[in-house]
C-alpha positions in Angstrom: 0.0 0.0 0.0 2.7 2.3 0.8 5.0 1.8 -1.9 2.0 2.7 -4.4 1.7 6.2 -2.5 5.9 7.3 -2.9 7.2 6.0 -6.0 11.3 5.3 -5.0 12.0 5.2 -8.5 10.8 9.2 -9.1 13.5 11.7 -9.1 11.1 14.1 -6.8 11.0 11.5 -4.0 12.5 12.8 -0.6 15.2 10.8 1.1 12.8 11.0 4.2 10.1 9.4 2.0 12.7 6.6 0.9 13.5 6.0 4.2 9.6 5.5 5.4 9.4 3.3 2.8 12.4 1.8 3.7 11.8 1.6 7.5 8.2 0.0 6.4 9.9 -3.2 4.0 12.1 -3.6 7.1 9.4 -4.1 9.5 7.8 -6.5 7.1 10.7 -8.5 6.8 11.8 -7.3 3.0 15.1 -6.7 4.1 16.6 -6.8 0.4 14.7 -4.1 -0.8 15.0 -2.1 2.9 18.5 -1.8 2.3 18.3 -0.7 -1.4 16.0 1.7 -0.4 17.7 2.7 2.7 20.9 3.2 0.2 18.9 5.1 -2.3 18.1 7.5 0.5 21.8 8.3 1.4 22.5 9.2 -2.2 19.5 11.9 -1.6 20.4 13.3 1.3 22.2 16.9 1.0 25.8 17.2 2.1 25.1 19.6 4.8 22.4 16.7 6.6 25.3 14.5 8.2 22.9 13.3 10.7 20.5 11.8 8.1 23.5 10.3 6.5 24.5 8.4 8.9 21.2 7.5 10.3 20.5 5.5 6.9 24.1 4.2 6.6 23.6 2.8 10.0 19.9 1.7 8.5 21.3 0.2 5.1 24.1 -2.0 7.2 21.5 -3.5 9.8 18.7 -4.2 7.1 21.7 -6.8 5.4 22.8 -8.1 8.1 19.4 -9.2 9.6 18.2 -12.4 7.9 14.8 -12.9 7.5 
């Protein structure tokens, strides 16, 4: 349901959308696309946003290391 309201693969998609989304697959279980989406955030995020960085670095390296 989500993922048909933020489309991850539109260029006007925020980073804090992706990682909704993102946060969402991962309580599900869909860690695979959790951390793609998680990663596709952290490209997003502005240079200046260090904490938002690291929050969905930190994200993207738990959501592959959990096994579902």
């Amino acid at each position: 349901m989500l993922k048909k309201a933020v489309n991850p693969f539109d260029a006007g998609t925020s980073y804090q959308e992706l990682y909704e989304l993102g946060a969402a697959a991962l309580r599900s279980g869909r860690t695979r696309e959790a951390a793609m989406l998680f990663r596709s955030a952290a490209r997003k995020v502005p240079p200046s946003d260090t904490v938002w960085y690291e929050r969905l670095k930190t994200f993207g390296r738990l959501s592959t290391e959990i096994k579902s």
